[in-house]
C-alpha positions in Angstrom: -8.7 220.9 130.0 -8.1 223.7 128.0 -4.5 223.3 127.1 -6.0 219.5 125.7 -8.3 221.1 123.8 -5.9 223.7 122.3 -3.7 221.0 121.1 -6.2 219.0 119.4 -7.6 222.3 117.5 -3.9 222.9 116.3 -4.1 219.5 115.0 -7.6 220.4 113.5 -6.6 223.4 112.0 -3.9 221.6 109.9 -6.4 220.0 108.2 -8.8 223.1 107.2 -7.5 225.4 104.2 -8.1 228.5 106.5 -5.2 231.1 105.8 -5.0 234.7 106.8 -7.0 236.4 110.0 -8.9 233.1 109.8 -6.3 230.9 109.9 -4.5 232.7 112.7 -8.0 233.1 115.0 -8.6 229.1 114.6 -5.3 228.4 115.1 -4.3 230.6 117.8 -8.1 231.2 119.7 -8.6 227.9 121.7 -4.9 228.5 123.1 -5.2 232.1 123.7 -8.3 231.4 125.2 -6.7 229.0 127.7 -4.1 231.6 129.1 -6.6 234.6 129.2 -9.2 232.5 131.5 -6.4 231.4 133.7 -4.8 235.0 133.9 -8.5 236.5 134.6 -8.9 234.0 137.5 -5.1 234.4 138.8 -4.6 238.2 138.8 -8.5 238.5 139.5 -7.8 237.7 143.2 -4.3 239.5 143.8 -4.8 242.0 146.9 -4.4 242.0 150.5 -7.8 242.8 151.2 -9.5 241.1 148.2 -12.9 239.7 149.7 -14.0 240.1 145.9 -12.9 239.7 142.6 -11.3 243.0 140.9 -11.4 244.7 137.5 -8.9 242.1 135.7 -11.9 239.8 136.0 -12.9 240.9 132.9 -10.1 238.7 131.8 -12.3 235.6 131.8 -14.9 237.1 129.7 -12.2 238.5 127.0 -10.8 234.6 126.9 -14.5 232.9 126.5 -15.4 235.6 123.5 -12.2 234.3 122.2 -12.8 230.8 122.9 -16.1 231.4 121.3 -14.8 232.7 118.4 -11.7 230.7 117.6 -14.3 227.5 118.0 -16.7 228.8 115.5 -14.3 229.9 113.2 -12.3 226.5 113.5 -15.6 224.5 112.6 -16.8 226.9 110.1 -12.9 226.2 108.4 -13.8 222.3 108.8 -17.3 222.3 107.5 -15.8 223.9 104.7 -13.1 221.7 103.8 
């Protein structure tokens, strides 16, 4: 679900005249977000004893602040188009 949404913010972005940290955080942010949640749920549970989540959990929160961010950023650069 993710990965779709990614795709059509690349597509998005195209059409905003972001440029610079901007244009790299709404380009790259919905896509980066995507592989950080999946790697915070993956390596999260990696153990032979893991009745619990471990450390890398933290993962999933880093990759939904930058979800967050490359969303608002991404509609901030469309509003202002």
């Amino acid at each position: 679900m993710l990965v779709t949404l990614g795709l059509v913010c690349l597509v998005l972005a195209d059409a905003t005249d972001l440029s610079g940290l901007a244009g790299r955080i709404a380009r790259l942010g919905v896509p980066g977000a995507a592989i950080l949640m999946a790697a915070g749920f993956l390596l999260s549970s990696l153990g032979r004893e893991a009745d619990g989540p471990n450390r890398l959990v933290a993962l999933s929160w880093i990759g939904a602040a930058v979800l967050a961010a490359g969303a608002a950023t991404l509609g901030i650069g469309l509003l202002t188009a």
